[in-house]
DOZA-9385 format. One record per residue (C-alpha): residue in one letter; x, z, y. Coordinates in steps of 0.1 Angstrom, whole numbers, padded with zeros to 4 digits, always signed. Last residue first. Layout:
N
AXZY...
END
This chain:
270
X+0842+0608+0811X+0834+0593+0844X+0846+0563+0836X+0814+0562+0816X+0818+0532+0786X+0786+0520+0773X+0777+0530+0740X+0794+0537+0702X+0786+0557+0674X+0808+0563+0644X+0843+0551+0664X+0863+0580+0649X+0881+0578+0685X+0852+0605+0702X+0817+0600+0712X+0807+0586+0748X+0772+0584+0758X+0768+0566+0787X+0750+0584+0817X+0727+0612+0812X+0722+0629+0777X+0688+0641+0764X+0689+0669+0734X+0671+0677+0709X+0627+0680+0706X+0625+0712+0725X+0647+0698+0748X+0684+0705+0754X+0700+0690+0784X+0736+0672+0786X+0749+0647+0817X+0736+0669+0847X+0758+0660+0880X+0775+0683+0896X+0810+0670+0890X+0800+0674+0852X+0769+0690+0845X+0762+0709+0811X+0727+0721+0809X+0707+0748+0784X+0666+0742+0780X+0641+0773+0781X+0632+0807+0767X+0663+0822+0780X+0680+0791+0803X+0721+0786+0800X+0730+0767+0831X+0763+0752+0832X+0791+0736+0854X+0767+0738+0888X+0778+0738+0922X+0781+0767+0944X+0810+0757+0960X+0835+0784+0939X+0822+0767+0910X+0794+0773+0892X+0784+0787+0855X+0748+0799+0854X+0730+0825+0832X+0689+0821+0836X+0660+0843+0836X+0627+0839+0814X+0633+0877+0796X+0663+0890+0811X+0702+0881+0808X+0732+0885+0783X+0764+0872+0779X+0776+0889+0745X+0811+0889+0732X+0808+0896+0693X+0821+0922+0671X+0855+0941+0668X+0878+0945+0698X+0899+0920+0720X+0873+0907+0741X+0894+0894+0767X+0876+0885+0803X+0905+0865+0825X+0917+0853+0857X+0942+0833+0863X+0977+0831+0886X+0983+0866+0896X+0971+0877+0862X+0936+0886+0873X+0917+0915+0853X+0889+0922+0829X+0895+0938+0794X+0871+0944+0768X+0878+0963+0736X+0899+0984+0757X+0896+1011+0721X+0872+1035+0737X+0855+1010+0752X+0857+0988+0786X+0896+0984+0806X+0890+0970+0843X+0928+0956+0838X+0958+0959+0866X+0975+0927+0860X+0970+0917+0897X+0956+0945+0925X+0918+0961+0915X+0898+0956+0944X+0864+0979+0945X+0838+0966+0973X+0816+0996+0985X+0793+1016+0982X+0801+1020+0945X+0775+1045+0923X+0788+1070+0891X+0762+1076+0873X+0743+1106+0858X+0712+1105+0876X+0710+1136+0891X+0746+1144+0895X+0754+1107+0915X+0796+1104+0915X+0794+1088+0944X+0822+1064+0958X+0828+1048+0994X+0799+1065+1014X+0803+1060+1048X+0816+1073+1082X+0817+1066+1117X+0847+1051+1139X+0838+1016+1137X+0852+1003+1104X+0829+1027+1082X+0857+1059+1080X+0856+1076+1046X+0833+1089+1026X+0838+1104+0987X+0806+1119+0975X+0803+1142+0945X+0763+1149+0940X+0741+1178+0934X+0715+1169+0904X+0718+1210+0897X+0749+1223+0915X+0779+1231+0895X+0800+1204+0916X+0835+1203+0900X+0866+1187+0908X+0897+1193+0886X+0932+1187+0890X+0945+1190+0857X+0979+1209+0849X+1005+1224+0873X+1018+1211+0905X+0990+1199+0925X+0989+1187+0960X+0967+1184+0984X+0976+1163+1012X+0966+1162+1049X+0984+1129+1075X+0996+1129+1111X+1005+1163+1118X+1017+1174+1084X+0986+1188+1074X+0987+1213+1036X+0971+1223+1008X+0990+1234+0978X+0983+1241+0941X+1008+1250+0916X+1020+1280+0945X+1038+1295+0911X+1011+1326+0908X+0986+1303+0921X+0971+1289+0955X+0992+1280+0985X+0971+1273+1020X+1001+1256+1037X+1016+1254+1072X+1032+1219+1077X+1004+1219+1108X+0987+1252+1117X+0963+1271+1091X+0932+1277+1110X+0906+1302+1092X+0873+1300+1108X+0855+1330+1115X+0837+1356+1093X+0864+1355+1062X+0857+1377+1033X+0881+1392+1012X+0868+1406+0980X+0868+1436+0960X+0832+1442+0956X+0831+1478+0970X+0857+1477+0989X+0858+1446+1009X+0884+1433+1030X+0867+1424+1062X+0881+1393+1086X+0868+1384+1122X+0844+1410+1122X+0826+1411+1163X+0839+1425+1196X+0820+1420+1231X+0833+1406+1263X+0816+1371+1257X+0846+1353+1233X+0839+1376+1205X+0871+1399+1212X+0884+1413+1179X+0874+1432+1145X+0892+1438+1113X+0875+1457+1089X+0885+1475+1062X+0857+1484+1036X+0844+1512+1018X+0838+1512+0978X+0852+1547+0973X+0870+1561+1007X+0912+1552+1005X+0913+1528+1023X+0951+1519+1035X+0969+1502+1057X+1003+1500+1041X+1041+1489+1063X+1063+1483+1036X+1097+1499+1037X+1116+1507+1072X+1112+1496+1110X+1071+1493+1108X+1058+1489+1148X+1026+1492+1153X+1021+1476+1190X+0994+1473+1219X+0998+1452+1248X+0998+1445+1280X+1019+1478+1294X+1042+1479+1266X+1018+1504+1244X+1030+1523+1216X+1026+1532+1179X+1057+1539+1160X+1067+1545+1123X+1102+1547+1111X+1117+1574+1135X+1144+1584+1112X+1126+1612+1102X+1092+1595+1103X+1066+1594+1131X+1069+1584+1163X+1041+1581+1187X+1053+1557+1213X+1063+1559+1252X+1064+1526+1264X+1032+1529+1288X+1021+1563+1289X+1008+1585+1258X+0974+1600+1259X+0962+1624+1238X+0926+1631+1236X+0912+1663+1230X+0907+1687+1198X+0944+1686+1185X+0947+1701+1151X+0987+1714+1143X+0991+1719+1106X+1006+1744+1081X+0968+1746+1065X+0970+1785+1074X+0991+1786+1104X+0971+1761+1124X+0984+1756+1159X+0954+1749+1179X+0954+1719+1206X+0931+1715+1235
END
């Protein structure tokens, strides 16, 4: 059962020793180290220093096993040797105001408070990346009835970024175009405005045979700007210039302005 081993200055035990409940293996001069059972429960208790668990076989593992919720044991965690890596089997729950701290300053923090989760950066860019080929970056959030939808995509494969849905920009805060703002789109509170305030032209283009229309908020017409065709000004809805392939054709009285050059009937309209 046990041989005391004068050469190697050692004691080998060859069978199981048992220790009853509350009596610990002690180890350590000032009894430092201690392995025990309470009676439910087993305990390694550390009272001085660092407490190491070490491996010290050439790319072996520690592994740390537990109940697999059917009466068997399975890996919960393994700390890998031989790639030196920690690799997580199960889920990892981090409790509320708990947080997952990255960095040799914590710079990066994630973290629930109970009612609302926040990651927060402390250092430099926050950077998302998605290294998959024509993989996407999608940003969902609840759809109004307790499902969820796609807000913003950044779309890998076809190199746009795609709304799902509507995207309100609060007064004086500009949709800024160029590398310059050349053009700026925003609401002032009180108007609403498109400034080109870069070099060049402003273009309102459209396709081949299709038309650029100015309405009101009712739908009814102010302009109509026809490629290949005429262009209309309306007033109150109703058409008073059209251009023609042969000039223009006005509707109503033609009314020119106080040099007096060309005169018609009046249009109290005007």
């Amino acid at each position: 059962y046990l041989t005391l081993d004068g050469g190697n200055t050692r004691t080998n035990v060859h069978k199981n020793l048992r220790f009853d409940d509350n009596i610990g293996a002690v180890f350590g001069s000032g009894a430092a180290l201690k392995l025990h059972s309470d009676g439910s429960n087993g305990i390694i208790d550390n009272f001085q220093g660092i407490l190491y668990i070490r491996q010290q076989v050439d790319d072996q593992d520690i592994v740390f096993q537990s109940d697999d919720g059917s009466g068997s044991v399975t890996t919960y965690f393994t700390i890998d040797g031989s790639i030196t890596r920690n690799k997580f089997h199960k889920n990892l729950h981090i409790l509320d105001n708990v947080y997952a701290e990255f960095g040799g300053n914590n710079d990066l923090r994630l973290v629930h408070d109970g009612t609302n989760s926040e990651i927060d950066n402390a250092t430099g860019d926050l950077i998302i990346k998605n290294r998959a080929d024509d993989g996407d970056i999608l940003f969902q959030s609840d759809d109004g009835s307790g499902g969820l939808t796609d807000y913003v995509r950044i779309d890998g494969a076809n190199s746009v970024v795609t709304f799902s849905k509507d995207f309100k920009a609060g007064d004086n805060v500009k949709a800024n175009f160029g590398a310059a703002s050349d053009l700026q789109i925003y609401h002032s509170g009180t108007q609403s405005y498109i400034d080109h305030t870069g070099t060049g032209n402003l273009y309102l283009r459209t396709p081949n045979g299709q038309s650029i229309y100015l309405q009101d908020e009712n739908g009814q017409a102010l302009a109509q700007f026809t490629d290949g065709g005429g262009s209309f000004l309306y007033h109150n809805a109703s058409l008073r210039l059209s251009t023609t392939s042969a000039g223009i054709t006005v509707g109503g009285g033609l009314i020119v302005a106080d040099d007096g050059t060309i005169g018609s009937e009046s249009d109290t309209d005007a």
